[in-house]
C-alpha positions as CSV (number, residue, x, y, z in Angstrom):
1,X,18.7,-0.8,-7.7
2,X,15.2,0.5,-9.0
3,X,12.4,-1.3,-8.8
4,X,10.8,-2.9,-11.4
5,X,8.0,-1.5,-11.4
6,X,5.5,0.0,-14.6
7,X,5.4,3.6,-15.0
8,X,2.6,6.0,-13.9
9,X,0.1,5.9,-16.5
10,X,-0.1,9.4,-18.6
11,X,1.2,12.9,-17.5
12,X,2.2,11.1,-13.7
13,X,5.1,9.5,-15.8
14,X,6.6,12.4,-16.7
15,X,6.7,13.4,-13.1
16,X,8.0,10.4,-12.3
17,X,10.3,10.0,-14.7
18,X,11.7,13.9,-13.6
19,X,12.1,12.9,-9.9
20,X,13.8,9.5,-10.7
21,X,16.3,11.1,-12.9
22,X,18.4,10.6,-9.2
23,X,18.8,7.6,-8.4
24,X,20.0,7.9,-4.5
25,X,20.8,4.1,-4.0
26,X,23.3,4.1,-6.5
27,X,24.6,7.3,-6.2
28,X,23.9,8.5,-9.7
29,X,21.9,11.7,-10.7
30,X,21.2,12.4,-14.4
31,X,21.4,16.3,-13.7
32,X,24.1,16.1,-11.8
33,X,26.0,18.3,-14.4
34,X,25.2,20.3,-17.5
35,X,26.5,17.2,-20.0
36,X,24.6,14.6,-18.3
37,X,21.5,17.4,-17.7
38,X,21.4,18.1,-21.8
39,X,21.4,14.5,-22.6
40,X,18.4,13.8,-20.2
41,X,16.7,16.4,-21.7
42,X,17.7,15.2,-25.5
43,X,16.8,11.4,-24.9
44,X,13.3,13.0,-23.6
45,X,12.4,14.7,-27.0
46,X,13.5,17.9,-25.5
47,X,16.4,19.1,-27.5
48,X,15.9,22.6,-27.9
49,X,15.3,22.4,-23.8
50,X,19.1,20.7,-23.9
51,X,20.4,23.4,-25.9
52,X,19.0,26.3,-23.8
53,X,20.2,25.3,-20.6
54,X,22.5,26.9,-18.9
55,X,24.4,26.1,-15.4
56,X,21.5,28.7,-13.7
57,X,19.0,26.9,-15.6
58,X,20.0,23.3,-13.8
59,X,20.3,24.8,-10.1
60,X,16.5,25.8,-10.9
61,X,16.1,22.2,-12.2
62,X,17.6,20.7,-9.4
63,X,15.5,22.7,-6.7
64,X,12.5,22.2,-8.9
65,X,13.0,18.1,-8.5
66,X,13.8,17.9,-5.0
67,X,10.9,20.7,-4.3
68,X,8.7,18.4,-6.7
69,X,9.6,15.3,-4.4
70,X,9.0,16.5,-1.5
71,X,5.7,17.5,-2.3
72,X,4.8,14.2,-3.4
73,X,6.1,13.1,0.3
74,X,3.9,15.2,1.5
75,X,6.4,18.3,2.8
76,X,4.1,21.4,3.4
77,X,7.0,23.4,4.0
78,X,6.8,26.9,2.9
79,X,10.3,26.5,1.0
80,X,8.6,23.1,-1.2
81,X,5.4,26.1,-2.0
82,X,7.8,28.3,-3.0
83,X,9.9,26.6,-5.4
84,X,6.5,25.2,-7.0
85,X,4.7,28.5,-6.8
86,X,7.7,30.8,-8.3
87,X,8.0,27.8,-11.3
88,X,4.5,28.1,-12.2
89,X,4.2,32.0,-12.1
90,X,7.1,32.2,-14.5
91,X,6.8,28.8,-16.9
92,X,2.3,28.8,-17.0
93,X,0.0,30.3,-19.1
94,X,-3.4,30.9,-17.7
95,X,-6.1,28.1,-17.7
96,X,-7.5,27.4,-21.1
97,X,-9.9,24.6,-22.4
98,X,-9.1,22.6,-25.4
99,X,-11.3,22.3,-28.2
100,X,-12.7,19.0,-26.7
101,X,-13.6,20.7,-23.6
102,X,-10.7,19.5,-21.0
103,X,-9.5,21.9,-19.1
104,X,-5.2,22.5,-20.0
105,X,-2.3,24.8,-18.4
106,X,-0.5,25.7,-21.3
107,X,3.4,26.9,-20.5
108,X,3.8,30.1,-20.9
109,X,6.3,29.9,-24.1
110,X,8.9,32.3,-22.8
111,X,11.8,29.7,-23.2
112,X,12.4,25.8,-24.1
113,X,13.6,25.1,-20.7
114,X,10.4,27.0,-19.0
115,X,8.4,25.3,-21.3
116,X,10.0,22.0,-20.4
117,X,9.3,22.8,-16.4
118,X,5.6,24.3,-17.0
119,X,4.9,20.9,-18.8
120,X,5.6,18.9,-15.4
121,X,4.3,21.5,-13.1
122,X,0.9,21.6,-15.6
123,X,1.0,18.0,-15.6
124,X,1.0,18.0,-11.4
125,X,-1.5,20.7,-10.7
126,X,-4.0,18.9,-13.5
127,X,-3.1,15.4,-12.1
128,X,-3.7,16.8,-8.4
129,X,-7.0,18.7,-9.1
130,X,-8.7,14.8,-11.0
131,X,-7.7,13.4,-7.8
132,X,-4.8,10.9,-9.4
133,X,-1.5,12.2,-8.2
134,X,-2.0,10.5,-4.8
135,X,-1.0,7.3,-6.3
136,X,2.4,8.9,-7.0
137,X,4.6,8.3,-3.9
138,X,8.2,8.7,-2.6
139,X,9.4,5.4,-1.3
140,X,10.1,6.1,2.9
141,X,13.3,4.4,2.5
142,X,15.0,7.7,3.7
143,X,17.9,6.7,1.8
144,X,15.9,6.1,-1.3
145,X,13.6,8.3,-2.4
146,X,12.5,7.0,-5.6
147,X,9.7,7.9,-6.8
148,X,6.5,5.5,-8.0
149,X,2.6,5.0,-8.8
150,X,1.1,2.6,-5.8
151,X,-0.8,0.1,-7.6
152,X,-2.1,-1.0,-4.7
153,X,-5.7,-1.6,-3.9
154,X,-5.7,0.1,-0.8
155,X,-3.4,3.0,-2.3
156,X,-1.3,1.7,1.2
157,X,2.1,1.5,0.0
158,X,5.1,2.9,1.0
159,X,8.0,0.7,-0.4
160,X,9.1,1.2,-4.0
161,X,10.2,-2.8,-3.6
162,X,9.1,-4.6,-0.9
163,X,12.2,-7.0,-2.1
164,X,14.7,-4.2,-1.5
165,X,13.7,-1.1,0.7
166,X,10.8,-3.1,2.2
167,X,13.0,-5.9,3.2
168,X,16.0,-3.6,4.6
169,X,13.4,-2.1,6.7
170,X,11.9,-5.1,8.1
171,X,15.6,-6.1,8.6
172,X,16.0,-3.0,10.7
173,X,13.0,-3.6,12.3
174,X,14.0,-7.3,13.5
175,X,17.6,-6.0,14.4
176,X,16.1,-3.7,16.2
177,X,13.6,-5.3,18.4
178,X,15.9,-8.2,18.8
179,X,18.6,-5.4,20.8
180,X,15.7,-4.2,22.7
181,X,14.9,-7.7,24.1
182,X,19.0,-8.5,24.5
183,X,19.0,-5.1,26.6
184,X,15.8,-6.1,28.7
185,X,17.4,-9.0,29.5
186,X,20.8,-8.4,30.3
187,X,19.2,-4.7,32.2
């Protein structure tokens, strides 16, 4: 079940959308195969993307996402860098600044499917360097993982529903303390 919550305002919500394209809790995953990739990419505007991919292109989509979300969780690993850094040295441009002055990281235009993946990764750098993308999170619920902008005041949450991941982890919480005291007491 996802949350109800409103999408990331501007280029976060295409991040956001990417990484929820897998929805763990249900067991379903948009780019799970090439049919079900190509119509993601089609109901997104991105049909010359959909026609261009190829079963190579999706693996690199696939790894792209995860490496995507695990940088959002905050994973440093070298293998999250790399999958980011090897995307945006083959799907960006260099800098450039639009004729209003903003500063933009055009894709580099070598394919529909690179442009597609320099769009998000332009859309992350940009959103990281303004200070904004820390509002987009990765729900703890290990078995989760979806993907949301916090909302919150305090920028303090962690739950993508309090009423469903938050509440099976207070429920685990309470189970759990509740078998340490049975133990202390029979022990």
């Amino acid at each position: 079940m996802e949350p109800a919550r409103p999408p990331a305002p501007g280029a976060l919500a295409l991040i956001e959308d990417f990484c929820n394209s897998a929805r763990f809790l249900r067991g379903e995953d948009d780019l799970a195969t090439l049919p079900g990739a190509r119509a993601w990419l089609r109901t997104r505007g991105r049909r010359g993307a959909a026609r261009a991919l190829d079963d190579e292109g999706l693996a690199d989509l696939l790894g792209l996402r995860e490496a995507i979300r695990s940088h959002l969780a905050g994973d440093a690993s070298a293998a999250a860098r790399a999958t980011l850094n090897a995307h945006a040295g083959a799907t960006l441009g260099p800098p450039r600044w639009t004729t209003s002055g903003g500063p933009q990281l055009p894709p580099s235009g070598a394919s529909e499917v690179g442009d597609f993946v320099g769009g998000l990764l332009a859309a992350l750098a940009v959103e990281e360097l303004a200070g904004r993308r820390e509002r987009l999170k990765v729900c703890q619920a290990p078995e989760c993982g979806w993907v949301f902008y916090d909302r919150s005041p305090g920028n303090n949450g962690v739950w993508c529903s309090m009423s469903v991941c938050g509440a099976r982890h207070k429920m685990r919480a309470y189970r759990d303390r509740r078998a340490d005291a049975a133990g202390r007491v029979r022990g």
